[in-house]
PLY file of the C-alpha trace (Angstrom):
ply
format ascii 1.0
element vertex 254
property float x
property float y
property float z
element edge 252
property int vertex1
property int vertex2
end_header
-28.85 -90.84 -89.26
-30.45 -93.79 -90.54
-33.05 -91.87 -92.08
-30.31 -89.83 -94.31
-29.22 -92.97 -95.76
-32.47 -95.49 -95.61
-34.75 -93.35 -98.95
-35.06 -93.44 -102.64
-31.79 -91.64 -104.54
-34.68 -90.02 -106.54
-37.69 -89.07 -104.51
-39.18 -88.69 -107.81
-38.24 -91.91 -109.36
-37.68 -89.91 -113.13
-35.01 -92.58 -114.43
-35.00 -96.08 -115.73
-32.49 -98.58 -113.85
-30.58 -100.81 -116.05
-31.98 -103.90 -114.28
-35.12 -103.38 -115.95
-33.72 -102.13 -119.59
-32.37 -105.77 -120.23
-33.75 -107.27 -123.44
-36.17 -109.44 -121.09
-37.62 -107.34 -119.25
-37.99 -104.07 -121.13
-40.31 -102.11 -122.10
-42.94 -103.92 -120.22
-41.00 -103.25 -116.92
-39.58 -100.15 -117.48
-41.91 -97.91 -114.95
-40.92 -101.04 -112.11
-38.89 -98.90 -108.93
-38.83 -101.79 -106.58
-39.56 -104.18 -104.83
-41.64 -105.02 -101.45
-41.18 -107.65 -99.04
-41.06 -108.60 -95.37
-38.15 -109.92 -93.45
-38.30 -112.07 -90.21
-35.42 -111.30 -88.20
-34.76 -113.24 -84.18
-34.88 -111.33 -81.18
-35.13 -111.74 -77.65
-37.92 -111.04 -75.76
-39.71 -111.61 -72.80
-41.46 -115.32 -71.97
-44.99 -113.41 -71.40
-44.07 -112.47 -74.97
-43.18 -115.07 -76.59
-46.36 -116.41 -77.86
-46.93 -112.95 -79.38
-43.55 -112.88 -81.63
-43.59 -116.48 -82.85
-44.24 -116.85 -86.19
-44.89 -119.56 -88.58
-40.98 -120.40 -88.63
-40.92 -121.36 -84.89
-38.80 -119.15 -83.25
-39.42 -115.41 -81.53
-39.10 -112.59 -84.54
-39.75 -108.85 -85.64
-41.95 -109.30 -88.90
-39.58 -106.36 -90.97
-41.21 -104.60 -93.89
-38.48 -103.11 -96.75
-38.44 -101.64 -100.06
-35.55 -101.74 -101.87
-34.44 -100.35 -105.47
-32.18 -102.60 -107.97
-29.21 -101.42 -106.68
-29.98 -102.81 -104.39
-29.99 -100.14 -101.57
-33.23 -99.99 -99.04
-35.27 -97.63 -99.81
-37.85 -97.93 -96.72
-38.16 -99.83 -93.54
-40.33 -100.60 -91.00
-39.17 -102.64 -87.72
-40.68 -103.67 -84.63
-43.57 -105.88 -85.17
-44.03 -109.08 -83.51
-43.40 -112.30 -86.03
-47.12 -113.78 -85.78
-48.20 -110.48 -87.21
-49.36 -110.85 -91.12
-47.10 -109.22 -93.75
-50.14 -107.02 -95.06
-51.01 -105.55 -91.63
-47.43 -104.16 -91.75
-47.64 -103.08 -95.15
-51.56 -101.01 -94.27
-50.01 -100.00 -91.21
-46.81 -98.41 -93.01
-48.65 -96.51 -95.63
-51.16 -95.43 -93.83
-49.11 -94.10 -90.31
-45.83 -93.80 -92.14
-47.56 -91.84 -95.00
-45.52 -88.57 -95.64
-41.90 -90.94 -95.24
-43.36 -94.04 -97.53
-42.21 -94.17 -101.20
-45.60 -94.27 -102.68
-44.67 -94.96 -106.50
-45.98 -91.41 -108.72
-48.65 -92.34 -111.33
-47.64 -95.70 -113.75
-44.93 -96.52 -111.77
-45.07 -99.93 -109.60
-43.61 -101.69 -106.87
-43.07 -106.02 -107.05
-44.95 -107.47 -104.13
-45.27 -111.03 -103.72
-48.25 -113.12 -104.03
-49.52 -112.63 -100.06
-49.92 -108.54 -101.57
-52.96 -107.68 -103.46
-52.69 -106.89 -106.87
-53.46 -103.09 -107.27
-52.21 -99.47 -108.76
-48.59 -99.25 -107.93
-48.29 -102.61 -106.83
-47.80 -105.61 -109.25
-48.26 -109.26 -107.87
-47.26 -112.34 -109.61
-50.16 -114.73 -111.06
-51.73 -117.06 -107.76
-51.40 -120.88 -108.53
-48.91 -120.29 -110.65
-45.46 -121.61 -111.15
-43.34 -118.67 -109.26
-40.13 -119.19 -107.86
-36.77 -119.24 -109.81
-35.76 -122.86 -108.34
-39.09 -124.02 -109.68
-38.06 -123.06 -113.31
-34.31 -123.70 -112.84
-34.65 -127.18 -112.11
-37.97 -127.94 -114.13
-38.88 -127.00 -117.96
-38.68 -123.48 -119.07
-41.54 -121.75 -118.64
-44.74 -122.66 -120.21
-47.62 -120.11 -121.27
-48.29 -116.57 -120.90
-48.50 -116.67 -116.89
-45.91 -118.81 -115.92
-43.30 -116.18 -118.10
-44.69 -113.50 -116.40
-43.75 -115.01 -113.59
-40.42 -116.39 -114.50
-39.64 -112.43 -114.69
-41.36 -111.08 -112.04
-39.54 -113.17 -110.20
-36.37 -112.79 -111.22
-36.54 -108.89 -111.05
-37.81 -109.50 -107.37
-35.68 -111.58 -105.96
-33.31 -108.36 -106.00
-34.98 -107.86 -102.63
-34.62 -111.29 -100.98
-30.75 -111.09 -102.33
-30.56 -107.61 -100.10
-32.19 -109.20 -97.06
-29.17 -112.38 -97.59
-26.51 -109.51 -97.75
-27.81 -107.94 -94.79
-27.99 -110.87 -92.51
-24.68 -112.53 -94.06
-22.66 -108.70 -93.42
-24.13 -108.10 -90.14
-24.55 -111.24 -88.26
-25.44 -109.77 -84.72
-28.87 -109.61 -86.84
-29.24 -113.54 -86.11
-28.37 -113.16 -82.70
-29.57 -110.28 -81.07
-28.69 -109.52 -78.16
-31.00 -109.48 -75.15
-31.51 -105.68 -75.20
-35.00 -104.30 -74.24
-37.14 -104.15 -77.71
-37.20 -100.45 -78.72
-33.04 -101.05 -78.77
-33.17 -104.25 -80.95
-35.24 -102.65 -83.02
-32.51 -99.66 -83.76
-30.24 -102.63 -84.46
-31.53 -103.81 -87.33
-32.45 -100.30 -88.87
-28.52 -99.17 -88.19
-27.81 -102.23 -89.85
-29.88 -101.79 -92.75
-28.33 -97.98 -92.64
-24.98 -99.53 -92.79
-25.64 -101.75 -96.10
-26.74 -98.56 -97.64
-23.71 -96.80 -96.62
-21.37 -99.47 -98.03
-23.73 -100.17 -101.42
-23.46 -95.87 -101.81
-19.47 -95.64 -101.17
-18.69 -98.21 -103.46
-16.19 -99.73 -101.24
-14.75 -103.11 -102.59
-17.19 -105.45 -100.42
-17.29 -109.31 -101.53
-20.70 -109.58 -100.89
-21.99 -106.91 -103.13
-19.89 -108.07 -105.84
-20.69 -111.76 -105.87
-24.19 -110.47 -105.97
-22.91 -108.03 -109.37
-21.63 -110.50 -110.94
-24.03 -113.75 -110.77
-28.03 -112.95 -110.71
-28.14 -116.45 -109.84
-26.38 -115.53 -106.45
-28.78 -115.87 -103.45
-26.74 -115.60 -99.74
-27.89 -118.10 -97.77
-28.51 -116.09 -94.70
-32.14 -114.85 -96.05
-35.06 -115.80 -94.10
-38.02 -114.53 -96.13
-40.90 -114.47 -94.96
-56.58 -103.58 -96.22
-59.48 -102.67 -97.82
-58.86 -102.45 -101.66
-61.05 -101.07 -104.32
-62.46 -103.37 -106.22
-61.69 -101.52 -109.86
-58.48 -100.24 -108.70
-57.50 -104.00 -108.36
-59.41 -105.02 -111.49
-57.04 -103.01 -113.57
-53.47 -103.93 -112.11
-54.84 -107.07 -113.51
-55.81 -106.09 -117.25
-52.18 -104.04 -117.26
-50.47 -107.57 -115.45
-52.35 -109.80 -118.33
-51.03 -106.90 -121.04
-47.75 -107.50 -119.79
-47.89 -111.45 -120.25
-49.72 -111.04 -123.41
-46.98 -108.95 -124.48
-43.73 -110.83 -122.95
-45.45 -114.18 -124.58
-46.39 -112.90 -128.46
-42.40 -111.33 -127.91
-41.29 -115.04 -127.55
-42.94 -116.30 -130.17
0 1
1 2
2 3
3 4
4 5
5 6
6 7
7 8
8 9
9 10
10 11
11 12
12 13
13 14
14 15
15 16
16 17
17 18
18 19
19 20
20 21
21 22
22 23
23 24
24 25
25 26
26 27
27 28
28 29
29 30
30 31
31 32
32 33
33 34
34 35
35 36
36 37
37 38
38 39
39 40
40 41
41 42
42 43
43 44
44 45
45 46
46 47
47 48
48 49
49 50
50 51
51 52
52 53
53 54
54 55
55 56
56 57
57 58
58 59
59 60
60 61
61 62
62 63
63 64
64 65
65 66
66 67
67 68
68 69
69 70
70 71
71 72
72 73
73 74
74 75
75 76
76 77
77 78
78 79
79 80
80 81
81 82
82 83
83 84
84 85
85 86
86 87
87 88
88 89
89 90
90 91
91 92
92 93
93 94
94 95
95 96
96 97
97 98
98 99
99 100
100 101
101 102
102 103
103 104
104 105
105 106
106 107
107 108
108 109
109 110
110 111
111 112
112 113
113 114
114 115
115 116
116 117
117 118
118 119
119 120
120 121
121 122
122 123
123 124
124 125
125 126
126 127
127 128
128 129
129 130
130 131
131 132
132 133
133 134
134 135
135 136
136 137
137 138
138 139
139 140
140 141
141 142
142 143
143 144
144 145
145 146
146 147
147 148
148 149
149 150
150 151
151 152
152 153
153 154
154 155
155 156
156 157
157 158
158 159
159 160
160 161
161 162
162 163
163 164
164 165
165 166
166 167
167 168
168 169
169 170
170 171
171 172
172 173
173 174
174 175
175 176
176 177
177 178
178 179
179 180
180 181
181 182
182 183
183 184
184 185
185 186
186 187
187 188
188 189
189 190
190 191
191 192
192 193
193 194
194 195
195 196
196 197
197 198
198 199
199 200
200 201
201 202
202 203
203 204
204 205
205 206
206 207
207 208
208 209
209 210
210 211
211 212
212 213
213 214
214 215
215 216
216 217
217 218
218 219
219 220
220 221
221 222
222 223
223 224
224 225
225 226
227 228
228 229
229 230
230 231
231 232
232 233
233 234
234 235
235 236
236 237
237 238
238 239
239 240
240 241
241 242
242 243
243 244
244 245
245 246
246 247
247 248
248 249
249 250
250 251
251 252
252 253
């Protein structure tokens, strides 16, 4: 069942979400269909385990891969690795063994990954060494140069996902205490959890959570805990069509 409701509304991603249509954002992220991140989420598991599912936040954890669109409805999702696992060994793993379910965006469209994801076709990372994050911006000057206002958007059309993960966790809160059910069953948790938000998000029943998140883009719950071989010219150009983008977004300015 979670599988029905846990995939893209359009397989074939034809349409242009609203998000990205705002004056700010548009035409340079028009072909965007997402965004990417990883999720760490407590469990329970055994002590001869314990080692193997701490991560660098301290405490036993699945590392949980997502995809979500900008309504912000999971599109993908991949539970079940141990927290000390790396974000991009879940993200190879998922394309590559979950390759006939996995989203892959058709030709010129793109994904947001953060800045531990490389840079490549159908996957658009911010600028390294960079000012990044919306606090950063929100509580400093405005942003400054070509890369840092690439970045001021990126990020703020990302952050849709890390707004779906404080949702999740703030609607279902047996998903920061688990209870001590063998793995495979915690596991099912969070995915009929994540099945759950989708169901709510598709049935547009009144839910306060959803609409505080409507109606302020500023709105972050505070229950989100955040968290390959490439070829070499496949990488080279996400990064001429990310510099065209701040090029663009920075001569738009003025």
């Amino acid at each position: 069942m979670s599988a029905d409701y846990i995939k893209p509304r359009d397989p074939g991603f034809t349409t242009v979400h609203p998000r990205v249509q705002a004056p700010q954002f548009s035409p340079h992220f028009d072909n965007c269909i997402g965004a990417i991140h990883g999720t760490h989420i407590r469990v329970v598991v055994p002590a001869s385990k314990v080692l193997q599912h701490t991560g660098r936040h301290g405490y036993s954890s699945q590392n949980v891969l997502a995809i979500c669109d900008f309504d912000m409805r999971f599109t993908f999702v991949v539970a079940g690795w141990p927290g000390s696992v790396h974000d991009m060994r879940v993200f190879n793993d998922a394309i590559q063994k979950y390759g006939d379910k996995f989203p892959h965006p058709p030709q010129g469209k793109f994904y947001l990954v953060a800045s531990g994801y490389p840079n490549r076709e159908g996957y658009l990372a911010p600028y390294k060494g960079t000012k990044y994050h919306l606090p950063e911006f929100r509580q400093g000057p405005r942003p400054r140069g070509k890369k840092e206002l690439f970045n001021f958007c990126h990020s703020s059309l990302r952050n849709v996902i890390e707004r779906s993960f404080g949702v999740l966790k703030m609607k279902w809160r047996i998903l920061l205490h688990l209870p001590s059910f063998p793995m495979v069953k915690q596991t099912k948790i969070i995915i009929a959890c994540m099945a759950l938000h989708n169901f709510i998000r598709e049935s547009a029943i009144a839910d306060a959570d959803f609409e505080r998140c409507d109606n302020d883009e500023d709105y972050m719950p505070m229950a989100s805990v955040s968290l390959s071989q490439q070829n070499g010219d496949e990488e080279q150009d996400m990064n001429d069509f990310r510099d065209s983008i701040a090029n663009a977004l920075f001569n738009m300015r003025g």
